[in-house]
N, C-alpha and C positions, 0 to 999 in steps of 0.2 A: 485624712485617716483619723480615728477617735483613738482616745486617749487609752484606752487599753489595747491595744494593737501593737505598742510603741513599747519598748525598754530601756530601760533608766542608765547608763553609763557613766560610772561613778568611779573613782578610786577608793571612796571610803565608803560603803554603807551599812546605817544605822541598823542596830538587831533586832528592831521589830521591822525591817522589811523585807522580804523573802527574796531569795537564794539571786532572780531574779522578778526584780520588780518593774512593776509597769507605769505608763505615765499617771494611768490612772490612782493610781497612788498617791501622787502627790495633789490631788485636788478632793475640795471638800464635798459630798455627794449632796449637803444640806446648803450650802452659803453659794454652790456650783463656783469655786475659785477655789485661787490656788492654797498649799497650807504653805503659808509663806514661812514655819518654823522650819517647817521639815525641808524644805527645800534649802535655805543658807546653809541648815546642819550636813547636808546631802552634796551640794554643788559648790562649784566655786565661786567668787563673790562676783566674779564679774558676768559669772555665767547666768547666777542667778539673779541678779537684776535684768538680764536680758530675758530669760522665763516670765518673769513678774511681769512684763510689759506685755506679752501674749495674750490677747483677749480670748477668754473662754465662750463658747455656747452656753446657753440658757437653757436649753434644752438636752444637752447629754444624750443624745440617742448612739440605740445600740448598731454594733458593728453590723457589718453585711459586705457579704463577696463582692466587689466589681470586676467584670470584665474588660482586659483593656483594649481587646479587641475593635472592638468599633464603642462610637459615640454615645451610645445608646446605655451602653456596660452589662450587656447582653450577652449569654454566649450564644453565637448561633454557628452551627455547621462552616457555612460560609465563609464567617471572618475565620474561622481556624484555619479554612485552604488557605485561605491568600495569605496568612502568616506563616503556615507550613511552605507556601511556594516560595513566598520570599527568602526565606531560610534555606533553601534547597537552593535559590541563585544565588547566594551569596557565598551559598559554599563552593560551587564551579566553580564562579570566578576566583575563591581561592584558589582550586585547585590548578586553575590554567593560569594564571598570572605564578605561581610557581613552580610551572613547569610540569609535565606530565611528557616521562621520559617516550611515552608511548605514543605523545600528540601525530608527528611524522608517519610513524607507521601504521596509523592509521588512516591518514590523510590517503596515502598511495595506496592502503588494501581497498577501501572503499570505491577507490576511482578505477579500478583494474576494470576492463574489456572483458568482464564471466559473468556467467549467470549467475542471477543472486543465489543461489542455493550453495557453490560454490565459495563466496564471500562471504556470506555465514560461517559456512565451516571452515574457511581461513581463520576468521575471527574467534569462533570457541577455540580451534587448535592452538592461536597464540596466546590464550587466555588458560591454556590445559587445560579445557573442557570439555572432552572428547569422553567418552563412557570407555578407557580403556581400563583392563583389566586390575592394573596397579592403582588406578582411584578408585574401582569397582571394591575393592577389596579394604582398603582404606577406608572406605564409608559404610563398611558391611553388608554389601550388594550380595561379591562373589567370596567365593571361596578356594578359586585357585590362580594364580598368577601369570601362568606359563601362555605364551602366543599365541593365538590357536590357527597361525598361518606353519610357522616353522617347530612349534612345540619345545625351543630349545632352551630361553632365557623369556625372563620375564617381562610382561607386555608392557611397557612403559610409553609416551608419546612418543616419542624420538627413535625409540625402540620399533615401532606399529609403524611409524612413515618415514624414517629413514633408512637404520641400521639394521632392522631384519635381514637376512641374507634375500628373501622373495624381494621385497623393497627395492634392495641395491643391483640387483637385475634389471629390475623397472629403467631404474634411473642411469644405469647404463648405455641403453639404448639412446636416452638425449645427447647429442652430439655435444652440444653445448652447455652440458650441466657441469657446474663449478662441482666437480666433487669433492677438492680437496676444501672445500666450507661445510662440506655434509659429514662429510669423517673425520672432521676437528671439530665440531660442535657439540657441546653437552648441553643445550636447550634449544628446543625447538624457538621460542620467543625470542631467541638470541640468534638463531642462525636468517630468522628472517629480518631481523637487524642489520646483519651483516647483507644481506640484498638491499636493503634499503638507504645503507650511508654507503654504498660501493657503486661502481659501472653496471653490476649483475638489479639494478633498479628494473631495467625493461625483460627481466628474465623472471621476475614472481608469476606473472599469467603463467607460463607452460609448468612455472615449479608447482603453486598450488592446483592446476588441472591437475598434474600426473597423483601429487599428495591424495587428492580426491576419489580418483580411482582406483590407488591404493586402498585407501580405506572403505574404497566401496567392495570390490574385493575382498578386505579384512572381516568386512558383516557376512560377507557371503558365505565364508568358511566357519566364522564364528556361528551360524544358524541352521548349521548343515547342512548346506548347500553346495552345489558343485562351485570350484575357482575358477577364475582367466587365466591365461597364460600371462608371462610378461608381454610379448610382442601386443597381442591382442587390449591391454592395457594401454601400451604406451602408443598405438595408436586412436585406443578412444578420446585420449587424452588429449592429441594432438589434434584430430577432427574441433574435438569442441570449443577450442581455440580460436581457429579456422572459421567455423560456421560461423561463429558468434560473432567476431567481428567483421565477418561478410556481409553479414545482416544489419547488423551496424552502419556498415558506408553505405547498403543501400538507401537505408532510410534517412541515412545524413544528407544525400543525395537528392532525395526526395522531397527533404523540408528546406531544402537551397534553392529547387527549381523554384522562380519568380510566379507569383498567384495573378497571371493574367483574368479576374475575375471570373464570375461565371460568363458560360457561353451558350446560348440557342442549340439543339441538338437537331441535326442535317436532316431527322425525319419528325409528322406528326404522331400523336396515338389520339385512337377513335376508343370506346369503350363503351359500348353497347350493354342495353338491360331491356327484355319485358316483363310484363305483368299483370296478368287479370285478377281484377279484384271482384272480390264474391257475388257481385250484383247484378256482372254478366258484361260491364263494359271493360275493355283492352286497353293498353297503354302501353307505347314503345319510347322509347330514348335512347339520344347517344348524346355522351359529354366530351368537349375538348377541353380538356384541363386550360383553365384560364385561357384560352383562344375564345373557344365558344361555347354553349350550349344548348341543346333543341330536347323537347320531352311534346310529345304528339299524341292524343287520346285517339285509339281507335275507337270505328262505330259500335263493331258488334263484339261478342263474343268468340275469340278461336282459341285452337288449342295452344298448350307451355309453347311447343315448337315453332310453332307459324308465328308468335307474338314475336319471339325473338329475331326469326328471318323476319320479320315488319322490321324489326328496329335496326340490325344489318343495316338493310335495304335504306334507309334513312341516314344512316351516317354516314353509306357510300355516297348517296346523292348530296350529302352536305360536304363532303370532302369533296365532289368533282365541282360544287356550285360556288367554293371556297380556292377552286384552283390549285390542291394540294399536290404535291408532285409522289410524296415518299409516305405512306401511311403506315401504321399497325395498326391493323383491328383485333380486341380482345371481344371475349361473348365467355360466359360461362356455361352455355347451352354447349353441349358437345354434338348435338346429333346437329346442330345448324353448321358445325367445323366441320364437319365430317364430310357432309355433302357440298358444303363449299367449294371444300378442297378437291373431294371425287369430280366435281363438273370440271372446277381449271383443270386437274389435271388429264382429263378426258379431254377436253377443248383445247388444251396448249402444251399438251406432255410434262412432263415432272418440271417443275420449275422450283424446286428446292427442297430441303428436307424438311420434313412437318415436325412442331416441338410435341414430344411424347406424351406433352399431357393435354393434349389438343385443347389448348385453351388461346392462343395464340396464333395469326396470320399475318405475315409480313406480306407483303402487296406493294406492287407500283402501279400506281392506275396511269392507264393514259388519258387524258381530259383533255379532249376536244369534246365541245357541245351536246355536239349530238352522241354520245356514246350512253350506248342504256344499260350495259351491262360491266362486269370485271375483266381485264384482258391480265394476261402475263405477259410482266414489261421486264426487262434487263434490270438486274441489279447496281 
């Protein structure tokens, strides 16, 4: 750091130096050292021989900002996150090494069996941040206080999902609802406490559904809109309980069965194309996805349809010449599905239902040698 940057810390100083003086004070601007008068008169003796010993620059250059951000002494964007972030982890861990009386229950809201939408509004309501009318008004939102379920007292959290008389209907209905913890509570963050350090731990799922619903209802009336009844609440409440973690085991279920690899599937697919290109010559194909493939120029020119029946016609004979037993042939040619399907089913009666976007033929061929055409075989 250079010499005027620094301040002189004295007990005694002399009255030509001002109020506070600077290191650069004590050195000479013409000889670049120290004034070794002013300094004994200034400092103590032992101090000042330890000054004296100090070797000065020669050059006396002037101050200038550093950054101590990174190496460079730069400021750049960058080093300011990672010292902003640093300072943001040091502070959690203060705050969780001393405890956050809230650590718990949050632990258990977040883990609950509901939809996230649900566990949100668990979390704002423990936090009272709920847009009720008594904070609405506190922050200069609204302008009147009163419920707009029961219109009798003033909308407070505790007031909107507990203690409202429509509320305490609701909650009624729970067989199992502790009520005597819901009408001795004066905070809502406190009575989900008291779920949390008691037995009633496995009872927050149906508490915060039914809360939810409550307060889905409570928008509903607040926006003019028609309400629920209680019953009709307190079984949406319970449904969604229900579903959710029905759904749940399924899929628990699901990711336990053992991953026997993949497996070969019991039929082939054929997938036929043709196409004449502008110069007058044809060309058909069929591809068997990684098994095979065959692409075949025709001689002459025919029409979109006949080109397609060519290529049909080809991937049947390469599937009987292949000894395939179970095929699907696709074609995007509809009028080739069309009549396909018109002759089997003329020739061997309905042998199954055609898919509606006639893009699709399920077939069993029978393949013995000499067979020149398609039969209907048993599924």
């Amino acid at each position: 750091m250079a010499p005027n940057s620094l301040y002189i810390q004295s007990h005694h100083t002399p009255r030509d130096f001002e109020d506070f003086p600077m290191v650069s004070s004590l050195i000479d601007p013409r000889t670049k050292w120290w004034k070794i008068n002013a300094i004994r008169a200034l400092i103590l003796p032992f101090e000042a021989d330890t000054i004296l010993k100090i070797p000065l620059s020669q050059n006396l250059v002037e101050d200038k900002l550093i950054w101590l951000g990174n190496k460079r002494g730069v400021f750049s964007v960058k080093s300011a996150y990672f010292i902003a972030a640093k300072i943001l982890e040091k502070k959690d861990r203060g705050e969780s090494s001393s405890g956050d009386p809230n650590t718990q229950l949050w632990k258990n809201l977040w883990k609950l069996k509901l939809p996230a939408k649900i566990k949100i509004f668990a979390w704002r309501a423990c936090v009272n941040g709920l847009p009720v009318f008594v904070n609405m008004v506190e922050k200069g939102i609204h302008f009147g206080y009163d419920c707009p379920v029961c219109g009798e007292e003033p909308e407070s959290l505790l007031h909107a999902l507990i203690s409202c008389d429509f509320a305490l209907s609701v909650w009624s209905l729970w067989q199992d609802c502790p009520m005597h913890l819901l009408l001795n509570m004066k905070d809502f963050a406190g009575l989900v406490h008291q779920f949390c350090s008691s037995s009633n731990v496995a009872q927050l799922e149906p508490f915060f559904a039914i809360s939810w619903y409550i307060w889905y209802n409570r928008n509903l009336l607040a926006h003019n809109e028609d309400g629920l009844p209680p019953l009709q609440i307190w079984e949406m409440a319970r449904s969604i309980v229900e579903d959710y973690q029905e759904a749940i085991s399924v899929n628990l279920i699901a990711e336990q069965q053992p991953n026997g690899g993949w497996e070969a599937p019991s039929f082939f697919k054929v997938n036929v194309d043709g196409a004449s290109s502008l110069d007058g010559l044809g060309s058909g194909g069929t591809t068997y996805r990684v098994v095979a493939a065959l692409s075949k120029a025709l001689p002459l020119h025919y029409p979109a349809a006949w080109t397609e029946l060519f290529a049909m016609e080809q991937g049947v004979i390469l599937a009987q010449e292949m000894t395939l037993s179970k095929v699907i042939f696709e074609s995007d040619a509809i009028l080739v599905i069309q009549a396909i399907s018109q002759d089997l089913w003329q020739r061997n009666k309905p042998f199954g239902s055609k898919d509606s976007t006639c893009k699709i033929i399920v077939l069993k061929l029978l393949l013995s040698p000499h067979e020149k055409g398609l039969q209907q075989g048993s599924p």
